[in-house]
C-alpha positions as CSV (number, residue, x, y, z in Angstrom):
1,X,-25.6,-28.3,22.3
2,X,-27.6,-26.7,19.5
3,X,-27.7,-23.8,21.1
4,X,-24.1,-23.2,21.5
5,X,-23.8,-24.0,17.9
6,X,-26.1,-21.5,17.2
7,X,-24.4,-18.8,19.1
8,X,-20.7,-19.5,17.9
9,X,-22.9,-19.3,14.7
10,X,-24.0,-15.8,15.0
11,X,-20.8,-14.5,16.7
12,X,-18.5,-15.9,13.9
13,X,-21.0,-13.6,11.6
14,X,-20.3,-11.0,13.7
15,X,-16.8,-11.1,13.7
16,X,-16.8,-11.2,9.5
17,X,-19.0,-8.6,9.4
18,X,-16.3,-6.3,11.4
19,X,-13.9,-7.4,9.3
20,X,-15.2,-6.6,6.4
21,X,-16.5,-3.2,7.4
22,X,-13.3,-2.1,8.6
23,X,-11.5,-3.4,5.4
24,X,-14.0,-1.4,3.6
25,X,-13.3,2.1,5.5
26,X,-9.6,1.9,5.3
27,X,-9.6,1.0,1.5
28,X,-11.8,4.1,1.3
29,X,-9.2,6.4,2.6
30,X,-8.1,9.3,0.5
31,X,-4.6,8.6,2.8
32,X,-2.8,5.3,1.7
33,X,-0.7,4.6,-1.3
34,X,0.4,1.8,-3.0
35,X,4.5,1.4,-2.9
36,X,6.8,0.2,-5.2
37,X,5.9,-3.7,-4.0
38,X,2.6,-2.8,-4.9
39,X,0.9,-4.0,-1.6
40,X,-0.8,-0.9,0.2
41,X,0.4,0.8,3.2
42,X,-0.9,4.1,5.6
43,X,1.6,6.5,4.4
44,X,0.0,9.6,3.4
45,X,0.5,11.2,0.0
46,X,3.3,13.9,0.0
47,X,5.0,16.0,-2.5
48,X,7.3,18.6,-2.7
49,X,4.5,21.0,-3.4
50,X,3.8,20.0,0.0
51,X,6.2,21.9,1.7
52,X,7.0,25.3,2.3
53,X,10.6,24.8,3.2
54,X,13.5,22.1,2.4
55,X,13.9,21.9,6.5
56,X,10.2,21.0,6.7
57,X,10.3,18.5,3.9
58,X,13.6,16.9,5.4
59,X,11.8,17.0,9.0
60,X,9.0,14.7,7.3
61,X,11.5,12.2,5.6
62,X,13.7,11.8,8.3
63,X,10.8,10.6,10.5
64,X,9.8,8.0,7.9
65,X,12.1,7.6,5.7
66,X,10.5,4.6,3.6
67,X,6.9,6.4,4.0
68,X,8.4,9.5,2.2
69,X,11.2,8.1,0.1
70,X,9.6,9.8,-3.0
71,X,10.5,13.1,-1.1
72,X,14.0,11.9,-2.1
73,X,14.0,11.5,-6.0
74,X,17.7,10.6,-6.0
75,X,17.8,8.9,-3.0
76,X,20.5,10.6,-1.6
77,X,19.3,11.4,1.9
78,X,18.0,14.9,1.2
79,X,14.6,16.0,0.3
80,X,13.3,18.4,-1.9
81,X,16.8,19.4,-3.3
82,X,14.7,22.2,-5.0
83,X,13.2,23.8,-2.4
84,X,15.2,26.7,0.1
């Protein structure tokens, strides 16, 4: 019976240590951003700057539109207003 304990032990330390490593390398990612809410999410950063074209900064908010809403600065359903 000790024995078992001992192993549920070591893979419950196991499991943590996972955890917390993986916590660790998506915290470190240059990619997320904090939203409005303030809890974090995996969208990447975008800007205007970003984009060469309206059509490509419009392709990128349509297919996330809560990911790139700041694509959108009067949240009228088109982005980058000042780009061509």
């Amino acid at each position: 019976m000790e024995k078992r304990i001992k192993y549920t032990g070591i893979f419950i330390a196991i499991l943590l240590l996972r955890l917390a490593i993986s916590c660790s390398e998506s915290s470190d990612s240059g990619e997320t951003t904090s939203n409005a809410g303030g809890s974090s999410s995996n969208c990447p950063t975008k800007t205007c700057g970003d984009f060469s074209s309206r059509a490509a900064a419009q392709a990128t908010y349509d297919s996330n539109k809560s990911c790139y809403k700041n694509l959108d600065s009067d949240s009228d359903g088109i982005a980058c207003e000042n780009l061509k």
